[in-house]
N, C-alpha and C positions, 0 to 999 in steps of 0.2 A: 736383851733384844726388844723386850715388850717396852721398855724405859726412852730406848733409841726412837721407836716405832709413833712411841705417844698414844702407847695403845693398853688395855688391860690385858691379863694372859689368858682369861673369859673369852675375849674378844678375838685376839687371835688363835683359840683350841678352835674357837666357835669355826672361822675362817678358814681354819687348814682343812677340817671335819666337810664343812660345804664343799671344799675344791674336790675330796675324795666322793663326795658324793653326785660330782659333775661326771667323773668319770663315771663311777658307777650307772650313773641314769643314761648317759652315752649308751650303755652298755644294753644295758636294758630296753632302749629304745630303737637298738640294733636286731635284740630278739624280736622284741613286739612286731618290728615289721617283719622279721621272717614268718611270725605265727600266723600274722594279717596275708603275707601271701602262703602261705601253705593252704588258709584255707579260707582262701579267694573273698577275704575282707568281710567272715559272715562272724565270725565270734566279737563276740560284746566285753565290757570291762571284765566283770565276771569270769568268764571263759579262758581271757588272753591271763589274768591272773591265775588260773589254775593249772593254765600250762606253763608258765614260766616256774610254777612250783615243782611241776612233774619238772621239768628241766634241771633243776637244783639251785632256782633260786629263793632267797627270804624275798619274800615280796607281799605285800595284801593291797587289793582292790583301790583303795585310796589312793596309792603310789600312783598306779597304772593308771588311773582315772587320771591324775595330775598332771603323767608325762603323755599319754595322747590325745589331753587338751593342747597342750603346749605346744605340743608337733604336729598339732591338725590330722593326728589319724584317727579316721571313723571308720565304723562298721556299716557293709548296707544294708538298709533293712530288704526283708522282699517284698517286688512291688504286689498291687494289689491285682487280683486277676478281675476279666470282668465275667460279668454271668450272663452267659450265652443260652442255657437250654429255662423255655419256661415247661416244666412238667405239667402246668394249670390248663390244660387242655382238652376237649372233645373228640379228640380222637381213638380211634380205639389202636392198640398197639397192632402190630403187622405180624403178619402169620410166619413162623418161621418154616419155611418150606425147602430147605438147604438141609435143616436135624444136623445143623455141624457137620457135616462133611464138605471139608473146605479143601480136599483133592481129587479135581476135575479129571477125568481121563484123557481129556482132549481138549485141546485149545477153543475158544469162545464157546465155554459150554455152560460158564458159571461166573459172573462179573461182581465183583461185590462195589458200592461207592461208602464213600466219609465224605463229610467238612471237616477243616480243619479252620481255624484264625488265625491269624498273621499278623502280628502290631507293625506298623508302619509308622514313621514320622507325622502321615498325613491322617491315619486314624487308623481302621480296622480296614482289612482285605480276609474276603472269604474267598476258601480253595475248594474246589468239590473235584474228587478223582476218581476214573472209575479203572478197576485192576482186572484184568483177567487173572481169577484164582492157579489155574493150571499154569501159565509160563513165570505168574508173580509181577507182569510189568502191567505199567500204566497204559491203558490204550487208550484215556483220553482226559482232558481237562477243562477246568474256567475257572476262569478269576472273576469274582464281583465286587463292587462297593456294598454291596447291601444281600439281606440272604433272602431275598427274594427266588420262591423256588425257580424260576424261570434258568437262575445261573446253571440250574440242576442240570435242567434239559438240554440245556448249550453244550455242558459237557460230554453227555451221551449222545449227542447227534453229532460232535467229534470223535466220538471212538468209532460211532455206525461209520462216518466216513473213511477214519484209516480201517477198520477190518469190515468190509461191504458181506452183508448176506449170513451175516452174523447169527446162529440159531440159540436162543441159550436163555439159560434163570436167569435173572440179574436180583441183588438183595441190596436194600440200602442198610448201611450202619444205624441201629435205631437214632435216627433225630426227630422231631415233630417237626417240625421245618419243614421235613419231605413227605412225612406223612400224608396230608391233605393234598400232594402234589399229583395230579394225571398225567401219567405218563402216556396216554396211548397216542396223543396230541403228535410227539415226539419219537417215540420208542417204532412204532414201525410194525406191530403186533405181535413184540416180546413178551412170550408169558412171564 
């Protein structure tokens, strides 16, 4: 056949060996993307080669590096967070005056607020909430561009407006952000 062919039988072992090994790498590359979605495209060459051995294949890192160049599968890295709190501050930390007891007897008796960050398309959005501990809901919010404490205030003088006459602690989540903030401007002469 090799004489018909014009070929050596080097050359066609070599040939039939590659065809078996198209299949194979099919195969393999049918795993690798099950591992990639199993586990939401975070494992690296490394990783996806370890699993494909716990699976029961012969495989090592080289392979798997070859076949998810070839097929354009990557892993993603995670993104980089940004840094939001500067500790470098003159403030002195807030008194905790709540001693952890974070179930109120009665509604508007104990509000707690956060910030939270929001990555957007357009850049960063800051959320500031403030919860009544006793029922757990929101009773009031704001969105800002920037963490200018002012967003702070806007969100409590939305809660004072849906629950009016409101008697109660209020604690912020320690941020320094709010630290330096005066509430009485806003707050309505909540201690």
């Amino acid at each position: 056949m090799c004489r018909c062919l014009g070929t050596t039988r080097q050359a066609y072992n070599g040939w039939k060996k590659r065809e078996g090994d198209d299949e194979s790498d099919r195969i393999l590359v049918l795993e690798i993307l099950d591992i990639m979605k199993e586990t939401r495209s975070s494992y690296g060459i490394k990783r996806v080669a370890k699993e494909l051995k716990d699976r029961g294949f012969h495989v090592n890192h080289k392979r798997v590096e070859r076949l998810m160049k070839e097929n354009n599968i990557k892993s993603r890295r995670p993104k980089k967070t940004q840094k939001t709190t500067d500790s470098n501050h003159s403030f002195p930390a807030s008194e905790d005056r709540l001693k952890r007891r974070f179930n109120p007897s009665r509604p508007n008796q104990v509000w707690a607020s956060d910030i939270t960050y929001l990555k957007t398309r357009d850049g960063w959005l800051y959320l500031c909430v403030w919860m009544d501990l006793f029922s757990r809901k929101i009773v009031g919010w704001s969105i800002s561009a920037s963490l200018a404490a002012g967003f702070v205030c806007d969100a409590l003088t939305s809660a004072l407006t849906l629950r009016p006459g409101a008697r109660l602690w209020f604690t912020l989540i320690e941020a320094c952000n709010t630290r330096a903030m005066n509430f009485a401007s806003c707050s309505g002469g909540i201690s």
